[in-house]
C-alpha positions as CSV (number, residue, x, y, z in Angstrom):
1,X,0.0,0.0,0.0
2,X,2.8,2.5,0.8
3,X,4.5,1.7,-2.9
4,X,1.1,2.0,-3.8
5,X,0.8,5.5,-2.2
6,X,4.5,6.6,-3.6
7,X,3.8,6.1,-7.5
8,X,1.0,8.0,-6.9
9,X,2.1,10.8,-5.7
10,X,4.7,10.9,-7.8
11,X,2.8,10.7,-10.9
12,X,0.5,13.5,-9.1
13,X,3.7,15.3,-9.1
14,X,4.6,15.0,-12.5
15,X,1.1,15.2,-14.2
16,X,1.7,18.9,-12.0
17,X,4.6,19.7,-13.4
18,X,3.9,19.1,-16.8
19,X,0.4,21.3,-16.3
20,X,2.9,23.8,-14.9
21,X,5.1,24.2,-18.2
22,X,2.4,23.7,-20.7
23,X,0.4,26.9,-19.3
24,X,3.4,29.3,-19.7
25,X,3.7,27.1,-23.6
26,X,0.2,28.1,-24.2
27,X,0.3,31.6,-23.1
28,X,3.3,31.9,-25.3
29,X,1.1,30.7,-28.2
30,X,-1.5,32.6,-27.5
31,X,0.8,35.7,-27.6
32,X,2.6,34.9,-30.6
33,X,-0.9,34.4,-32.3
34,X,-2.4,37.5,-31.0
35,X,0.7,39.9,-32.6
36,X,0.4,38.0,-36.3
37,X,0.5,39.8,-39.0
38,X,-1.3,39.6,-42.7
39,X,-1.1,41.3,-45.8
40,X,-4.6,41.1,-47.6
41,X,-5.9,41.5,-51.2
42,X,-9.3,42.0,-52.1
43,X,-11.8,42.1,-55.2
44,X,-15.2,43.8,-55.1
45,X,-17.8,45.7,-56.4
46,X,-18.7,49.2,-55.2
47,X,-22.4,50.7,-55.2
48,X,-22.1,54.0,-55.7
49,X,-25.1,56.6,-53.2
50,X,-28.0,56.9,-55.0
51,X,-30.2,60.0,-56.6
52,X,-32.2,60.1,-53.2
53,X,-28.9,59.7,-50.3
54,X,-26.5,62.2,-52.9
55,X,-24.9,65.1,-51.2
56,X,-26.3,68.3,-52.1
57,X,-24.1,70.2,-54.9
58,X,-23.5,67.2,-56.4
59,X,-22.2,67.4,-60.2
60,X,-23.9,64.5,-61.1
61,X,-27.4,65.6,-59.6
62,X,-26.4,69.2,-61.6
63,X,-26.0,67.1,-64.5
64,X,-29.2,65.4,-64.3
65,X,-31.6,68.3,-63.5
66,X,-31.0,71.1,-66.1
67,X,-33.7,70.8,-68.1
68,X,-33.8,70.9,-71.8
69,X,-29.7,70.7,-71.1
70,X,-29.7,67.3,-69.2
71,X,-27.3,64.5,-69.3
72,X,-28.9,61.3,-70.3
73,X,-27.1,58.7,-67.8
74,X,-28.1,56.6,-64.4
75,X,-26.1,57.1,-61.5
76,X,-26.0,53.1,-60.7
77,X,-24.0,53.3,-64.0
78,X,-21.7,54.1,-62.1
79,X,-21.0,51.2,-59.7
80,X,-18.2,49.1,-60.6
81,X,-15.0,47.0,-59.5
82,X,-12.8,47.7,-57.1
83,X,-9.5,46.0,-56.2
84,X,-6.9,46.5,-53.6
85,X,-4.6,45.1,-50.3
86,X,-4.5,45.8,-46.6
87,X,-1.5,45.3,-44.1
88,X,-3.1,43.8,-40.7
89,X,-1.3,43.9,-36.8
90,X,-2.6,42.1,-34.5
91,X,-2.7,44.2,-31.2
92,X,-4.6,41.4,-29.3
93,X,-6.5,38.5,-29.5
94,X,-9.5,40.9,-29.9
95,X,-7.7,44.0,-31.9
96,X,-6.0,44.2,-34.9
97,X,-4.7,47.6,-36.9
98,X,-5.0,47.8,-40.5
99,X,-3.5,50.3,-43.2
100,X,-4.9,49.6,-46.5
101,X,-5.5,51.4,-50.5
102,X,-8.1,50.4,-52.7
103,X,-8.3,51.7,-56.5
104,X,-12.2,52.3,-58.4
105,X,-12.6,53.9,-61.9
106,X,-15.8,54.0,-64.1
107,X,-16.3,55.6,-67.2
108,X,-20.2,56.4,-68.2
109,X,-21.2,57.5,-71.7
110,X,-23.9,59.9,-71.8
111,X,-25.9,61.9,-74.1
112,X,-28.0,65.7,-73.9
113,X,-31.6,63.7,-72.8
114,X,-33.5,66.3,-75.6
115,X,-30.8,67.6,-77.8
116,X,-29.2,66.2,-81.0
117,X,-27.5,67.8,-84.1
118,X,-29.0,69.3,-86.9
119,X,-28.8,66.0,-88.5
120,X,-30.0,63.8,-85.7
121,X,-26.9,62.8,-84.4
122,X,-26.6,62.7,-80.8
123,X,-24.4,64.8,-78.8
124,X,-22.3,62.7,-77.0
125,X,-19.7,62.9,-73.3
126,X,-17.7,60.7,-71.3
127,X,-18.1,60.8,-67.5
128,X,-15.4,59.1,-65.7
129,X,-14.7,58.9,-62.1
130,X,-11.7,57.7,-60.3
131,X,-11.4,57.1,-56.6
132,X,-8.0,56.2,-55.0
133,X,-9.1,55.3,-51.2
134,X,-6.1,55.0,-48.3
135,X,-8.0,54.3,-45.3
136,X,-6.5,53.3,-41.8
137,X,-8.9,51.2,-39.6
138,X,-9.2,49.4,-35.7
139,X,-11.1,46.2,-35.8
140,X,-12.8,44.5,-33.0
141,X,-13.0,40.4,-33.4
142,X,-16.0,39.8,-30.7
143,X,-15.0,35.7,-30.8
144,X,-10.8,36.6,-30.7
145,X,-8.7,35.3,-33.9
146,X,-8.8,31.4,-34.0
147,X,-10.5,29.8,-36.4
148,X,-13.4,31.6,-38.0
149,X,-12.9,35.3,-37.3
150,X,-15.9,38.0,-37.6
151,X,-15.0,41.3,-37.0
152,X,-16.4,44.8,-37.1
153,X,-14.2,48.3,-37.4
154,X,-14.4,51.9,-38.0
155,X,-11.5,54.2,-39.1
156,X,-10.4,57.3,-41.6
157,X,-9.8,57.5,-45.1
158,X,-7.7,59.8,-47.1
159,X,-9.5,59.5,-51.0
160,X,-7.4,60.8,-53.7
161,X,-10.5,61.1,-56.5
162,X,-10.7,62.2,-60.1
163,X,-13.7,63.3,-62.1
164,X,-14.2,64.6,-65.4
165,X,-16.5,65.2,-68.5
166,X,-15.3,64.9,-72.2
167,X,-17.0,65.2,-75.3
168,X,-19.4,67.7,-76.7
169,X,-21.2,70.4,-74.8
170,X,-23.6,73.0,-75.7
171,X,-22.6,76.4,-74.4
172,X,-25.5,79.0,-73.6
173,X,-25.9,80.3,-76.6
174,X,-26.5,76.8,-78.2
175,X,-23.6,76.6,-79.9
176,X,-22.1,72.9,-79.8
177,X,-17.9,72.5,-78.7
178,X,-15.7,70.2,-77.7
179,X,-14.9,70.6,-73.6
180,X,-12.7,68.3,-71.3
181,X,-13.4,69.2,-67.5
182,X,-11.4,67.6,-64.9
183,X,-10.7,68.6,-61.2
184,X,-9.0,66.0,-59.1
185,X,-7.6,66.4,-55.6
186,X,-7.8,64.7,-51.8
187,X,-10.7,64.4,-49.1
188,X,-11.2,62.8,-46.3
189,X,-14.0,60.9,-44.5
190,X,-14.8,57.9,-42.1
191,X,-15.0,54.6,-43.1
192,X,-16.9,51.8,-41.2
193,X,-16.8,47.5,-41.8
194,X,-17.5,44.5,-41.2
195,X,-16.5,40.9,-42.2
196,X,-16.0,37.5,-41.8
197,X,-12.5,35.4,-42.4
198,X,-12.5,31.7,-42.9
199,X,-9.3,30.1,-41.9
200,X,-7.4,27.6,-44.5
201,X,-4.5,25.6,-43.0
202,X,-2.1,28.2,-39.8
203,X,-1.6,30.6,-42.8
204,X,-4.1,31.7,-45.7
205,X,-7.5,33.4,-44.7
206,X,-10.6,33.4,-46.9
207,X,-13.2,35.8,-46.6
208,X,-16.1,38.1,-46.9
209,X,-16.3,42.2,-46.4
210,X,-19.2,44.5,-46.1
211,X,-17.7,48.4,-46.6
212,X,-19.2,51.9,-46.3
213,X,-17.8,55.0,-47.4
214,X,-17.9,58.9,-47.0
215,X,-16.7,61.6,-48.2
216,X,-16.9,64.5,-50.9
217,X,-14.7,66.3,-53.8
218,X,-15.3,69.9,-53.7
219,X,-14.2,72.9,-55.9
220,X,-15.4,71.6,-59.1
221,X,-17.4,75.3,-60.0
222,X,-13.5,76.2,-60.4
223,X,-13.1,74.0,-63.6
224,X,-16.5,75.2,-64.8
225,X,-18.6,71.8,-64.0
226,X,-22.2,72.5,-63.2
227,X,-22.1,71.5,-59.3
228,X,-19.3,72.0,-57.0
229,X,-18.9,68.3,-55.7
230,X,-19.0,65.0,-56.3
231,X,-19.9,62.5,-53.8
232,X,-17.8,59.8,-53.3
233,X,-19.8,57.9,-51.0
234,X,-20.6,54.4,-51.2
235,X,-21.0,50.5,-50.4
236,X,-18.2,48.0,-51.2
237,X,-18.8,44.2,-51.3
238,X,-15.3,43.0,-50.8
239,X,-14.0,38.9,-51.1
240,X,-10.7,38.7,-49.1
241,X,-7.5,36.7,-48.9
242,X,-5.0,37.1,-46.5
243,X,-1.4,35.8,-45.4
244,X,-0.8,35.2,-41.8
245,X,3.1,35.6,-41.0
């Protein structure tokens, strides 16, 4: 019974000793984990606002609303693909930072809704809009990082844009002439998210993002366009794929 009672306690004593080192081991882990970091693409679409959520000012409302002198075009036309990558840090198992650029360009044709040339032809424009978004963002990951990962986040975006309008034009005498307008320049605005990442092996990520945009060009009366801004507002539908290092 003795022997007995020493092989037990000194298996009590190791089984102890072994929980003793493996908690510091998985601490460790769960440390390493929690600093990883990732560099992310993504491949989208982006909704541009609507007629009814546009800011006011807006050049492409102006466009739309001058009468016998509107632009024949839809604004949805202007929704389109949008590519990009992201650099995550983890700052815990709950946080992570992220610095990221996207790139978005869409040319629309349009036409004068009820004027054409003397010989029926129509009068024709491009309208093309370019939107360079470099946005940094917090993320909160309500489950932590292992396995699959939602998260939601909020940050600031810097957006270089581009807008401009080339073709034929009627001045206001009714004269037709080739114009090219273009104002281009930076804004900022807030940018909020949400996502989910599926996990594939220790290193690659999967996933799916849900992205909102805000923000507005101004000074576009300078270059002679019909409204002073253009909104750059907007939804992006994002699929992800990121490398864990």
């Amino acid at each position: 019974m003795m022997r007995f009672r020493q092989v037990l306690q000194c298996g009590s004593v190791t089984a102890l000793l072994a929980l003793a080192a493996a908690v510091p081991a998985q601490a460790q882990v769960t440390r390493v984990d929690s600093g990883r970091q990732a560099i992310g693409f993504n491949l989208g679409y982006f909704n541009a606002k609507g007629l009814d959520s546009r800011v006011d000012e807006d050049v492409l409302l102006a466009n739309l609303s001058q009468g016998q002198f509107s632009l024949a075009f839809d604004v949805d036309d202007f929704d389109g693909a949008t590519f990009g990558g992201e650099w995550l840090i983890g700052l815990n198992d709950y946080l992570e930072a992220g610095v990221g650029v996207d790139f978005y360009q869409k040319t629309v044709p349009s036409v004068y809704d009820q004027k054409v040339r003397d010989d029926g032809r129509e009068i024709a424009q491009d309208l093309k809009l370019r939107i360079v978004p470099l946005t940094g963002t917090i993320r909160f990951l309500p489950i932590g990082r292992h396995g699959v990962t939602p998260y939601v986040g909020a940050g600031i975006g810097a957006f270089n844009f581009r807008y401009s309008e080339v073709g034929e034009f009627i001045d206001n005498d009714g004269f037709t002439f080739t114009g090219r307008f273009i104002k281009s320049g930076w804004t900022a605005g807030p940018v909020v998210l949400g996502g989910v990442r599926f996990p594939i092996g220790d290193v690659f990520t999967v996933g799916g993002e849900l992205r909102y945009q805000k923000a507005e060009g101004k000074g576009l009366l300078e270059e002679d366009f019909l409204g002073d801004k253009i909104d750059l507002g907007g939804w992006s539908t994002n699929f992800t794929f990121h490398l864990r290092f």
